[in-house]
C-alpha positions as CSV (number, residue, x, y, z in Angstrom):
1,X,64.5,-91.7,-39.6
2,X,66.0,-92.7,-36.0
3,X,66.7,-89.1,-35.1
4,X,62.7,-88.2,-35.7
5,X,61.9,-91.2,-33.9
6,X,64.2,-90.0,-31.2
7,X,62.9,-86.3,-31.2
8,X,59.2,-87.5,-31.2
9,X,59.9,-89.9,-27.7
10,X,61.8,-86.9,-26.3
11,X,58.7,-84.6,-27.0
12,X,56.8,-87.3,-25.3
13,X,58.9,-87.7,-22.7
14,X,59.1,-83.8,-21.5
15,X,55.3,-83.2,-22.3
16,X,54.8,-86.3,-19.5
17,X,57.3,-84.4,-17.1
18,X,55.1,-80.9,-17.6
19,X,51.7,-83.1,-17.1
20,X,53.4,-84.6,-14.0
21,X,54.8,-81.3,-12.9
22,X,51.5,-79.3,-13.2
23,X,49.4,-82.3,-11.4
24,X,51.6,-82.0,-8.9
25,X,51.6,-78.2,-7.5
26,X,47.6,-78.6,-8.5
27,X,47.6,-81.1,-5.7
28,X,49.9,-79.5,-4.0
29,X,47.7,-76.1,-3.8
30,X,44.2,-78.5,-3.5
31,X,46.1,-80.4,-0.6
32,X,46.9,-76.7,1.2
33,X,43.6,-75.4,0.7
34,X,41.9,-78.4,2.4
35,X,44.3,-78.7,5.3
36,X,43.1,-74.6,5.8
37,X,39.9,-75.7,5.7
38,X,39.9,-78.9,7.9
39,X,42.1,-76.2,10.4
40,X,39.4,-73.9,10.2
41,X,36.0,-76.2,11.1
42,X,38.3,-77.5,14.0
43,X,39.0,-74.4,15.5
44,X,35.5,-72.6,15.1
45,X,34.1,-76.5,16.4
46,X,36.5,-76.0,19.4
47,X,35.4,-72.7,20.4
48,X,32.5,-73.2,20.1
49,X,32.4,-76.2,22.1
50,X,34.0,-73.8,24.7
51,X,31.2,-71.5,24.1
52,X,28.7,-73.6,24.2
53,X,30.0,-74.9,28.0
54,X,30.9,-71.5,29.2
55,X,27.0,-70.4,28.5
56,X,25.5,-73.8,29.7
57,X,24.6,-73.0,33.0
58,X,23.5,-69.4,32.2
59,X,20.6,-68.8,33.7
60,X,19.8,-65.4,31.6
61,X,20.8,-63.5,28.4
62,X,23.3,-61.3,29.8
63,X,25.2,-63.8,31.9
64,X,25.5,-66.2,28.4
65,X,27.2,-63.3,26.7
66,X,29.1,-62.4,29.8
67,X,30.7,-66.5,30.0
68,X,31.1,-66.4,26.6
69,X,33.1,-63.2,26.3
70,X,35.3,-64.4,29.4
71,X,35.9,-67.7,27.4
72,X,36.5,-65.9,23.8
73,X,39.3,-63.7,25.9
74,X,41.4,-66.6,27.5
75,X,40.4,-69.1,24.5
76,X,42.5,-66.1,22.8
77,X,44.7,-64.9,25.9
78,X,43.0,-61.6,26.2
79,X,44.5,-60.4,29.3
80,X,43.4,-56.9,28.4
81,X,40.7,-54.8,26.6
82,X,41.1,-52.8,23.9
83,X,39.3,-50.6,21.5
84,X,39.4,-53.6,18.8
85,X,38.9,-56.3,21.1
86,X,36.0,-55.0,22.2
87,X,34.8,-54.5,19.0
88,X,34.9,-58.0,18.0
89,X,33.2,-58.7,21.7
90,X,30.2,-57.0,20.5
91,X,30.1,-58.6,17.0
92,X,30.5,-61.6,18.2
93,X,27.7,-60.7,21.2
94,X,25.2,-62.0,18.6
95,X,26.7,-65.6,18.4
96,X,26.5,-65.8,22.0
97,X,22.8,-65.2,22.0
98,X,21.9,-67.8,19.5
99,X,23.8,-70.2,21.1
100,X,22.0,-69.2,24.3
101,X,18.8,-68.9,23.0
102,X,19.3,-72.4,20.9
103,X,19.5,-74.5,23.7
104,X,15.6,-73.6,24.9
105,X,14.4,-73.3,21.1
106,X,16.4,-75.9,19.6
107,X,17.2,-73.7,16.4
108,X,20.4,-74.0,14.8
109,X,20.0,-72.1,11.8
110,X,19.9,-69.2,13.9
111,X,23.8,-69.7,15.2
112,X,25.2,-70.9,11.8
113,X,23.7,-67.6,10.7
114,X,24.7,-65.6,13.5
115,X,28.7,-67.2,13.3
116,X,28.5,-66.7,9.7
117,X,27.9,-62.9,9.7
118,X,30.6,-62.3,12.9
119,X,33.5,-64.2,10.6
120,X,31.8,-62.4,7.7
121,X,32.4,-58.7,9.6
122,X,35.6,-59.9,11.0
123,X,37.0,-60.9,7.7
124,X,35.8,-57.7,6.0
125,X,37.0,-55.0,8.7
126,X,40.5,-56.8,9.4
127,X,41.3,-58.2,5.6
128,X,42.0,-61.7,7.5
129,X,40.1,-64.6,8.8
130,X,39.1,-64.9,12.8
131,X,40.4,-68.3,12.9
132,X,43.9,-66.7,12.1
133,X,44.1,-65.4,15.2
134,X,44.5,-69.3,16.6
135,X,47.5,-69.2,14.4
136,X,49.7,-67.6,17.1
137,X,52.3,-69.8,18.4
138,X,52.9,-70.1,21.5
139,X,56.1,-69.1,23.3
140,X,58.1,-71.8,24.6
141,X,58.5,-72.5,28.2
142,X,61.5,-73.7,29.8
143,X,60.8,-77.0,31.9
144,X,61.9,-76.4,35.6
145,X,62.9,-79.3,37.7
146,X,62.5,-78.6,41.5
């Protein structure tokens, strides 16, 4: 009768370590996917905020997209063009323009939308999210005394 006993708390006991196991990578993996998503509403509220204050004093259409191109390339260290890069300049051309026109007509929907469909293009024609691109570490520079 003891041994039963025994066998039955052991069963217990190991189904409690699999419960506790599997709860823990769930949470785990839960945890991961919300720390990418927290990541990814910082940067796209960062660059945007950049966006937004490159195009602010823009007096016309072409100069928004203009300020905002020039602060997409050094938010992303663009020191040169290329064939891709450019490509994503023009999708992302839209984004500029609602944000541009937003600020006289006060509608928002129109960016959201307009962001939406560049990450949706980016995502698509690259296999990888825009935001990854903030991913890149930056070198490390040595610290010169003088």
């Amino acid at each position: 009768m003891p041994a039963s006993f025994l066998l039955e708390l052991m069963t217990a006991a190991e189904a409690a370590k699999a419960a506790e196991t599997s709860f823990r990578h769930e949470a785990a993996r839960q945890i991961a996917a919300l720390e990418q998503d927290r990541a990814i509403a910082f940067r796209r509220l960062n660059l945007m905020q950049v966006i937004a204050d490159a195009i602010g004093p823009a007096e016309s259409e072409d100069v928004a997209v203009a300020s905002a191109f020039a602060a997409l390339r050094t938010r992303l260290g663009w020191d040169a063009d290329s064939e891709a890069r450019m490509e994503v300049f023009s999708h992302f051309g839209p984004v500029a323009l609602a944000m541009f026109r937003d600020s006289s007509e006060g509608q928002s929907a129109s960016i959201h939308a307009a962001l939406a469909d560049f990450e949706h293009w980016y995502s698509e024609t690259r296999g990888s999210s825009f935001w990854a691109l903030f991913d890149q570490q930056m070198p490390d520079t040595p610290i010169v005394d003088f």
